[in-house]
GUSEZA-914637 format. One line per field, with one value per residue (C-alpha): x, y, z negated; residue number from 0; chain. Coordinates in nm, 4 decimals, always signed. Layout:
# GUSEZA-914637
u: c(X,...) .
v: c(Y,...) .
w: c(Z,...) .
pos: c(NUM,...) .
unit: c(A,...) .
This chain:
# GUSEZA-914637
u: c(-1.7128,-2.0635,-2.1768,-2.2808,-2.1863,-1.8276,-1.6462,-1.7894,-1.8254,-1.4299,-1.3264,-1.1713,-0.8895,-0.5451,-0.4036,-0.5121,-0.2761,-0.3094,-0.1310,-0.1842,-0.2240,-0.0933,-0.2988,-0.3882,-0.3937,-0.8018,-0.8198,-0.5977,-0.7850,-1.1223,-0.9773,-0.8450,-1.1785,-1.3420,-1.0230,-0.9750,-0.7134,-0.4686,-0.5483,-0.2072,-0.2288,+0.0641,+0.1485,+0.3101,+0.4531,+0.5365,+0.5090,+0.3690,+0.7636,+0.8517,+0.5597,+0.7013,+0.9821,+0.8791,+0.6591,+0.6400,+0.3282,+0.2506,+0.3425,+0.0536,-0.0635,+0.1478,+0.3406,+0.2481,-0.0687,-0.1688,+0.0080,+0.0886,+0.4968,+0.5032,+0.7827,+1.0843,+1.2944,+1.2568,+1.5797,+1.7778,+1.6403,+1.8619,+1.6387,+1.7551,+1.5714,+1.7279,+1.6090,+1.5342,+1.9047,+1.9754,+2.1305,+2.0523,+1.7676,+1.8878,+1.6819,+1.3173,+1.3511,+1.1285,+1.2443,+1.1993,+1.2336,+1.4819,+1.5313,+1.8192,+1.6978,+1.7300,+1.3741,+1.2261,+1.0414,+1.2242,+1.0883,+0.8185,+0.6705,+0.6274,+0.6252,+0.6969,+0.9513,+1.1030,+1.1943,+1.3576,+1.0908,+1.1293,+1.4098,+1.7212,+2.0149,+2.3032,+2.6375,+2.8282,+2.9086,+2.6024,+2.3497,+2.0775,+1.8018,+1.7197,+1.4078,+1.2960,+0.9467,+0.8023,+0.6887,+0.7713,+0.9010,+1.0753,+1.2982,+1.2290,+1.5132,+1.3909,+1.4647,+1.0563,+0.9543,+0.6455,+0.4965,+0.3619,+0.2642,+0.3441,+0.6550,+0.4023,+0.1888,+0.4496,+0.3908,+0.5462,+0.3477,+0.5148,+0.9055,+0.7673,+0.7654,+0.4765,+0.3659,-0.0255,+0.0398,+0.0999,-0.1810,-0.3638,-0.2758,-0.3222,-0.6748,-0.7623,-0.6446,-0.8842,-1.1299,-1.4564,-1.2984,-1.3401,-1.1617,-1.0058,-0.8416,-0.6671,-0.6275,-0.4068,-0.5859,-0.3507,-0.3466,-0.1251,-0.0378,-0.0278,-0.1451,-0.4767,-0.4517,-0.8563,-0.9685,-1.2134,-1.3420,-1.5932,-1.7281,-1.7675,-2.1250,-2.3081,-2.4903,-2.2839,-2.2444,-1.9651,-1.7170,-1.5663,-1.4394,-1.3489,-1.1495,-1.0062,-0.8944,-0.7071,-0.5439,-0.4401,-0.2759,-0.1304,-0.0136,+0.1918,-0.0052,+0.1457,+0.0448,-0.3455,-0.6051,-0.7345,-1.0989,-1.2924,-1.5742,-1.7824,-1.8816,-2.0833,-1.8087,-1.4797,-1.5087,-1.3335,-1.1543,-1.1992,-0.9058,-1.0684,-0.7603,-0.9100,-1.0641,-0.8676,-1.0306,-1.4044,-1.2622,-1.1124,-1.4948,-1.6808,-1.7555,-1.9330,-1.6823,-1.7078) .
v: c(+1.3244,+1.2156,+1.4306,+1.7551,+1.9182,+1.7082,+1.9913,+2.1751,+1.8754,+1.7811,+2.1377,+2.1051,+1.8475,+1.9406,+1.6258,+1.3134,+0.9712,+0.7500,+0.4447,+0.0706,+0.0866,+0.2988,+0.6444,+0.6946,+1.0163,+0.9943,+0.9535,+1.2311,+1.4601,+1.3555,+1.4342,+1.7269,+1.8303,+1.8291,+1.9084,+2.2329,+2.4248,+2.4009,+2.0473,+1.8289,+1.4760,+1.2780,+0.9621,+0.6712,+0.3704,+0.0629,-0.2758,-0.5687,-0.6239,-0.2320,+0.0111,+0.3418,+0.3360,+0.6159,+0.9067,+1.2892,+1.5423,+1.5561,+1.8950,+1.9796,+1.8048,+1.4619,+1.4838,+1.1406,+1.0539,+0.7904,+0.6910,+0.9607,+0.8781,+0.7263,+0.9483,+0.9849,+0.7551,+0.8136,+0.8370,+0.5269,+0.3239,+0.2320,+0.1532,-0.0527,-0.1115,-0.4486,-0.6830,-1.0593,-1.1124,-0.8438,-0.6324,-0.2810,-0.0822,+0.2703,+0.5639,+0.5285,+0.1084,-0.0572,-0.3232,-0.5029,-0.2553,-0.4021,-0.2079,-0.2126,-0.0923,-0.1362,+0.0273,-0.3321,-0.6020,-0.8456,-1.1351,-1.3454,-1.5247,-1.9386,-2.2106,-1.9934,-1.8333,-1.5204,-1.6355,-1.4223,-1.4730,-1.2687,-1.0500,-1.1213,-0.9783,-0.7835,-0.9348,-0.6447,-0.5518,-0.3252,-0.6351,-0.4113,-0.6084,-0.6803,-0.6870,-0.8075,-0.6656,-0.8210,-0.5017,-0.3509,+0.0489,+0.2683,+0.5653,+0.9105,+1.1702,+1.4142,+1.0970,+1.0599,+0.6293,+0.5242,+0.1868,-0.0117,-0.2935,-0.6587,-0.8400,-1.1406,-0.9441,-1.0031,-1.2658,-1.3886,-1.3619,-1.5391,-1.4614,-1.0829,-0.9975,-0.7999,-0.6088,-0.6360,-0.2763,-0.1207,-0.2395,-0.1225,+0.1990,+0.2204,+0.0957,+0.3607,+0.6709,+0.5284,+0.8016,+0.7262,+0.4968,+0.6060,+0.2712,-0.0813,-0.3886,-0.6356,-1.0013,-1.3026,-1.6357,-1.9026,-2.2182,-2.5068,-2.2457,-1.8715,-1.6235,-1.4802,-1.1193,-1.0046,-0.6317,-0.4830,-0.1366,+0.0813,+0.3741,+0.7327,+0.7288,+0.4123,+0.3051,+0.4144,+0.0702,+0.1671,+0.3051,-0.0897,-0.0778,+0.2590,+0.1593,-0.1564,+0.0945,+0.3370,+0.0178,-0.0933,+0.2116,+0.2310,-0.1082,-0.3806,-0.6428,-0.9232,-0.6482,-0.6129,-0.7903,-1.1024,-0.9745,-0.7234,-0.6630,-0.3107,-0.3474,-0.1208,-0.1315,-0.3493,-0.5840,-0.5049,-0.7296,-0.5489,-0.3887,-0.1763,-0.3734,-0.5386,-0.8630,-1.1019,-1.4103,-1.1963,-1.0848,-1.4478,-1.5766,-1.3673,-1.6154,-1.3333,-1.1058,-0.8011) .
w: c(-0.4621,-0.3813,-0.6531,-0.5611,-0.8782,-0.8751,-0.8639,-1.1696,-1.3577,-1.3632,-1.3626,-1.6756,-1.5686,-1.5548,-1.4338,-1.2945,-1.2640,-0.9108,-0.9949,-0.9705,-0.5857,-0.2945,-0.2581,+0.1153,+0.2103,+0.2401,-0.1077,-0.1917,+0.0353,-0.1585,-0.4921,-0.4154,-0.2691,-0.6259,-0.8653,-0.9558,-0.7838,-1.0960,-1.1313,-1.0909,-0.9385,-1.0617,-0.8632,-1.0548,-0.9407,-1.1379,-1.1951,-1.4899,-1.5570,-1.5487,-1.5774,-1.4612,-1.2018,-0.9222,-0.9567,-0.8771,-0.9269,-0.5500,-0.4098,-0.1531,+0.1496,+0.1739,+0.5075,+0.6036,+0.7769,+0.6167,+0.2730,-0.0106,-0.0990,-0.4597,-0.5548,-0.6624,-0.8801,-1.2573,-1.4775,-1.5674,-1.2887,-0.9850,-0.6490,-0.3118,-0.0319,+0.1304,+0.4235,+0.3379,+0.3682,+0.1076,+0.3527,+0.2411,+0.4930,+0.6003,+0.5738,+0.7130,+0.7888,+0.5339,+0.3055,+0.0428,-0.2999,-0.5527,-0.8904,-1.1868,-1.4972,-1.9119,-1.9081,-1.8264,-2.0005,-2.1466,-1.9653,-1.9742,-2.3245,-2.2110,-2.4378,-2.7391,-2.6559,-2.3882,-2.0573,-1.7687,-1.5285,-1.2110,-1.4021,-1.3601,-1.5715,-1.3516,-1.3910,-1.4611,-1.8224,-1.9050,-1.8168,-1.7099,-1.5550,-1.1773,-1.0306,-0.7139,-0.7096,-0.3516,-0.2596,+0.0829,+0.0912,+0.2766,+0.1541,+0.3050,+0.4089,+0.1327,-0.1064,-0.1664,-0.1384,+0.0675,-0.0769,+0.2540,+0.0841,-0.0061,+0.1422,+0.1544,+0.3710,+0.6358,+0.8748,+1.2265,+1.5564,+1.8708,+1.7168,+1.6471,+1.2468,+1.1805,+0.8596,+0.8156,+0.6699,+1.0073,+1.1318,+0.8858,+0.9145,+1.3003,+1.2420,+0.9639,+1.1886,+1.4716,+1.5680,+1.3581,+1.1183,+0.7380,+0.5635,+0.7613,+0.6233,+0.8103,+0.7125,+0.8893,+0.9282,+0.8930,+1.0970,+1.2509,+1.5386,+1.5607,+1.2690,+1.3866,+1.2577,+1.1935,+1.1527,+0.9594,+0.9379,+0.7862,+1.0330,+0.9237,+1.0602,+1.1184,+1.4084,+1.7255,+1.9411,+2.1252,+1.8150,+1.8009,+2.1510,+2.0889,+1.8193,+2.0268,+2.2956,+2.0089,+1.9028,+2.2555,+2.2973,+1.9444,+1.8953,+2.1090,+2.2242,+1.9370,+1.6758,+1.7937,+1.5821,+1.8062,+1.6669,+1.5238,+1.2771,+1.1546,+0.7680,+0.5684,+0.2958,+0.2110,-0.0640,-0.3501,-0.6376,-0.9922,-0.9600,-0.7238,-0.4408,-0.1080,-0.1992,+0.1482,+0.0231,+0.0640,+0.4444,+0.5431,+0.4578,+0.6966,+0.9932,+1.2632,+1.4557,+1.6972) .
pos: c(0,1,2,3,4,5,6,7,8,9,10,11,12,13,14,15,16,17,18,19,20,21,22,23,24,25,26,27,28,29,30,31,32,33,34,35,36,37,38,39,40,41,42,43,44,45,46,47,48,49,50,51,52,53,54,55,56,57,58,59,60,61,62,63,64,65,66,67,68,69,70,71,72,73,74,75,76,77,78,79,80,81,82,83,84,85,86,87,88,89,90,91,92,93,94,95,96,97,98,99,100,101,102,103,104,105,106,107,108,109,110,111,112,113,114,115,116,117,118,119,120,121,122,123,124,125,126,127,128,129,130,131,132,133,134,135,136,137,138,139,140,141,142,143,144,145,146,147,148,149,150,151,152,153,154,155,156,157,158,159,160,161,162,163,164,165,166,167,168,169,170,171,172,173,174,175,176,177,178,179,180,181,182,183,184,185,186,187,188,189,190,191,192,193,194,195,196,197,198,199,200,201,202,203,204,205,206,207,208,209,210,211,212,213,214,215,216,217,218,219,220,221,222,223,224,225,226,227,228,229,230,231,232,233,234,235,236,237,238,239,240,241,242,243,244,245,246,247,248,249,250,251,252,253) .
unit: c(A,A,A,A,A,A,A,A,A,A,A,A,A,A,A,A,A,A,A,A,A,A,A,A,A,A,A,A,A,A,A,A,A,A,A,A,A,A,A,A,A,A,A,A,A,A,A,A,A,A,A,A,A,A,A,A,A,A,A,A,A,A,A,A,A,A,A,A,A,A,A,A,A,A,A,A,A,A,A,A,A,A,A,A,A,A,A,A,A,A,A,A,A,A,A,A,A,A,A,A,A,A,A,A,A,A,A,A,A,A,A,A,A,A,A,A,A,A,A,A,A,A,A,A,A,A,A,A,A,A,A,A,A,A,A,A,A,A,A,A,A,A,A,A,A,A,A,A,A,A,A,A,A,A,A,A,A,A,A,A,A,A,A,A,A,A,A,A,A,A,A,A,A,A,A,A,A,A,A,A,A,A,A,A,A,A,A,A,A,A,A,A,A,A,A,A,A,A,A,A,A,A,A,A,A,A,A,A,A,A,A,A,A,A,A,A,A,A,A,A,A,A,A,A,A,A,A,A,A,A,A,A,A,A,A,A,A,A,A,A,A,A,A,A,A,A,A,A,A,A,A,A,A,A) .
């Protein structure tokens, strides 16, 4: 999108694939800034042990804020969304996603031959496979699945649980904030939850207590980062995902 010709240059497309991450709503806004207007974006959500499970050519803006939904479920695959009890999550209440499927690997090769792995194989008389897939969704109304992010993202702060995701998310819609991560440091006592952001426009002073105050108001108090820090960019793994170890090593904060 930095390109000022982007839009000519890709206006032959017809379709582009997100998949391999969530798609924030940010990033769908920037591609559909340079796509041509009959250009389809096609969000597709899978996993190593079953590649394609949820998907759906997005149809216009995404209603939520933040997070494009994945989609819906494909055919032949079964979804639940359970708590860490297996209880299943109404509408709207995230949860872990859980999937029954034949369209599934059929385990993992060790030692020369095919072991279950993560899949398990469903009691009942069809033996379709059962995934757990340590992801953590939620199920829309209209039947559409936001991915939040990793169940082992999901930490404990004085009794609360809290979902790194969240905060996440409250720290990108601050006012002036283009891109945030959030990491937990780990210790004998308390998680300390760190935040990270990347400004729209560098060099205004006062846009980190700015963004302390929007998170103040946004968050409860066990939720809010314990510090801050501005960076030019986030560091990224190759996989083009958030690179925690990089975060966890920067020593200076806001």
């Amino acid at each position: 999108s930095r390109l000022p010709d982007a839009r000519r240059m890709l206006g032959s497309l017809r379709c582009v694939q997100s998949s391999g991450d969530v798609l924030l709503r940010m990033d769908y806004d920037l591609m559909r800034a340079v796509l041509a207007d009959g250009c389809h974006i096609l969000s597709v959500y899978g996993a190593t042990e079953a590649p394609a499970l949820i998907q759906w050519f997005i149809a216009g803006p995404p209603a939520d804020e933040v997070r494009v939904p994945a989609g819906y479920p494909l055919p032949g695959v079964e979804l639940a969304v359970i708590d860490e009890l297996g209880r299943p999550m109404t509408d709207g209440e995230p949860g872990e996603l859980v999937i029954r499927s034949r369209f599934t690997s059929l385990g993992v090769w060790q030692r020369g031959e095919v072991m279950p792995g993560a899949l398990q194989t469903d009691p009942d008389p069809d033996g379709l496979k059962v995934y757990r897939t340590g992801d953590l969704v939620r199920r829309r109304a209209d039947g559409l699945y936001v991915v939040l992010g990793r169940r082992d993202r999901q930490i404990k702060v004085l009794g609360n649980r809290v979902e790194l995701a969240e905060i996440e998310t409250a720290l990108r819609q601050a006012p002036g904030v283009l891109d945030g991560a959030v990491v937990a440091r780990r210790g004998d006592g308390e998680p300390a939850v760190i935040g990270f952001f990347v400004p729209r426009e560098k060099g205004d002073p006062l846009l980190a207590d700015q963004v302390r105050r929007h998170l103040d108001e946004t968050l409860p108090a066990f939720m809010r980062p314990r510090s801050l820090l501005e960076l030019d960019s986030l560091p990224l793994l190759p996989g083009r995902k958030i690179d925690e170890d990089a975060l966890l090593d920067r020593k200076s904060v806001v």
